[in-house]
C-alpha positions as CSV (number, residue, x, y, z in Angstrom):
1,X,142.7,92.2,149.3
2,X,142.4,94.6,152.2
3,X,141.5,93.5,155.7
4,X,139.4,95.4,157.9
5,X,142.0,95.6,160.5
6,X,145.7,94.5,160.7
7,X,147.2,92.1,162.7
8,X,150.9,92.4,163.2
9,X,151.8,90.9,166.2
10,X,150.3,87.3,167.9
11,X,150.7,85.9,171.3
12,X,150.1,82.4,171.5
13,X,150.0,82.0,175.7
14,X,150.5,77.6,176.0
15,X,150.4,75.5,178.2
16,X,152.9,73.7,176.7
17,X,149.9,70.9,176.9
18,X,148.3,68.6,173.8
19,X,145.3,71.0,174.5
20,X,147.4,73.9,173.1
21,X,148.3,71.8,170.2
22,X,145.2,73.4,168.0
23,X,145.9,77.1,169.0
24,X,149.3,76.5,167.8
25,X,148.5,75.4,164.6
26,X,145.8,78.1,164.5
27,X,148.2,81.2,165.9
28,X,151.0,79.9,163.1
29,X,148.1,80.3,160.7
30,X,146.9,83.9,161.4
31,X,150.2,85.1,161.5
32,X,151.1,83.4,157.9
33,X,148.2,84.9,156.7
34,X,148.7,88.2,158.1
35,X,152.6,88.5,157.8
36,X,152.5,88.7,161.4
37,X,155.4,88.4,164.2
38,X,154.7,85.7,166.3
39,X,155.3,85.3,170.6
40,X,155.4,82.1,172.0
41,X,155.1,82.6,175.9
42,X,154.3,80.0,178.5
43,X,154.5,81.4,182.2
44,X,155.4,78.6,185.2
45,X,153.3,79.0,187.7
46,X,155.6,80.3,190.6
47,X,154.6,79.0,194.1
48,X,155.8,81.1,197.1
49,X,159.3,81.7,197.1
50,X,162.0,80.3,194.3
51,X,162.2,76.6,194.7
52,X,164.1,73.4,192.8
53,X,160.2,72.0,191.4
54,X,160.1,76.1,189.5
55,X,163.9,75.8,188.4
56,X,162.8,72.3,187.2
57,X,160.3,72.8,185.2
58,X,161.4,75.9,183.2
59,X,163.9,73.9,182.2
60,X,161.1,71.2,180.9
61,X,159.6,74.6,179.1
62,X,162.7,75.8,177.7
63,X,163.3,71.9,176.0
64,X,159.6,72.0,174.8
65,X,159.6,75.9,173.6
66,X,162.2,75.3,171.5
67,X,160.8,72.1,170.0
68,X,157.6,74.4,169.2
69,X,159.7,77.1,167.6
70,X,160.9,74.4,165.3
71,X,157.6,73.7,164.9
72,X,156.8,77.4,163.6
73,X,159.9,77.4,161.4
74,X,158.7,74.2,159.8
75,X,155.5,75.1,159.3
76,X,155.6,78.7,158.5
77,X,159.1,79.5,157.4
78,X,159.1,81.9,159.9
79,X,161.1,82.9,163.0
80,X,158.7,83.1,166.6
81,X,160.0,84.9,169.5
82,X,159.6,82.3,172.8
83,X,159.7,83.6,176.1
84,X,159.4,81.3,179.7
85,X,157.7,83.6,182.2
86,X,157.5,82.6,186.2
87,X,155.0,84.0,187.9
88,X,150.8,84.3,188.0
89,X,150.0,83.7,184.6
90,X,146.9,85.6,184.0
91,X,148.9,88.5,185.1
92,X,152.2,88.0,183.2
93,X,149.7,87.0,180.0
94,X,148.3,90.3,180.3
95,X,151.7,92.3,180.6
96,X,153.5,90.4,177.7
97,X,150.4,91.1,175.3
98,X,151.2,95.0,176.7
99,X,154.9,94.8,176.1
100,X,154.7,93.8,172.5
101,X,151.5,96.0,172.1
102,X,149.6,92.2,170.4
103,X,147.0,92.8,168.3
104,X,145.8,89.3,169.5
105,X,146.4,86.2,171.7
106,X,145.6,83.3,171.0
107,X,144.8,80.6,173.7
108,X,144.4,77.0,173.4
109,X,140.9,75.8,176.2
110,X,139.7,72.0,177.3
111,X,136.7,73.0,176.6
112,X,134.6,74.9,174.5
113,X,133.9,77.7,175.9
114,X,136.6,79.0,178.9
115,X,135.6,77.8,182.7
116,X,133.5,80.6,184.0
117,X,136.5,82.8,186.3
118,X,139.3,80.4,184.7
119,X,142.3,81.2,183.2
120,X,141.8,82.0,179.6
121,X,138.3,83.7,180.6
122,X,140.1,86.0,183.4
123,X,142.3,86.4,179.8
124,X,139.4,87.0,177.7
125,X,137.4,89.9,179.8
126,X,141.0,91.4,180.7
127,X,143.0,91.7,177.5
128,X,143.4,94.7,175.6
129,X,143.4,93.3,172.4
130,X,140.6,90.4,171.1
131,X,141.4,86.9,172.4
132,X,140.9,84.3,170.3
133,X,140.3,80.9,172.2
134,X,140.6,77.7,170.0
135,X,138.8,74.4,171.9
136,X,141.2,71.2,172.2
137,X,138.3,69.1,170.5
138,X,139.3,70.8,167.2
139,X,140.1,68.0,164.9
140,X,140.5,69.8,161.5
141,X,143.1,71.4,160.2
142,X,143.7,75.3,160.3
143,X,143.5,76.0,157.4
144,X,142.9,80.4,156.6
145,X,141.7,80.7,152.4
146,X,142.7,83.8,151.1
């Protein structure tokens, strides 16, 4: 079967938070179905000037992006590409989606529909490329039919 478009590269941006837990399942998904790359990024927020509290918790990223990659592998067989960001994350979201030229990011949201000048909406009317945001109150599983 043809699709009407292609999708050959995903950005999953996380949190790294039990919120993002659905968009994970749902990025690993698309890019099964698609034979898609897949880019894990989550960006710590940097506060003025390089301090210990930044240092700390990339390191806290770096433990929990790699537990998601073996997450991917396990549930896709496939190899994702993680990157740990520091900066303004709408900003570094934006670039990373240019870099790899995504044909989508995926974002995991508290609620369902993005907070009005929040994050993943600042994402949403930004991006270059669609934006696909998942709710945390998902509760089935991700399932794409062929």
């Amino acid at each position: 079967m043809t699709h009407p478009f292609t999708i050959d590269r995903v950005l999953l941006a996380t949190d790294l938070s039990a919120t993002s837990e659905p968009a994970l399942r749902c990025a690993t998904a698309l890019a099964r179905r698609f034979n898609a790359d897949l880019y894990l990024l989550h960006v710590v927020p940097a506060p003025s000037g390089a301090s210990p509290a930044t240092d700390a918790a990339a390191q806290e990223a770096a433990v929990a992006m790699r537990r998601l990659r073996q997450q991917v592998l396990a549930a896709q067989d496939k190899f994702a590409t993680t990157a740990i960001l520091t900066g303004d994350p709408i900003a570094r979201i934006l670039q990373k989606a240019e870099d790899i030229q995504a044909d989508l990011i995926v974002m995991g949201t508290s609620a369902r529909c993005p907070r009005l000048g929040g994050l993943t909406d600042t994402v949403v009317r930004k991006a270059s490329c669609p934006v696909l945001t998942v709710p945390q109150a998902r509760q089935e599983t991700t399932e794409l039919r062929t």
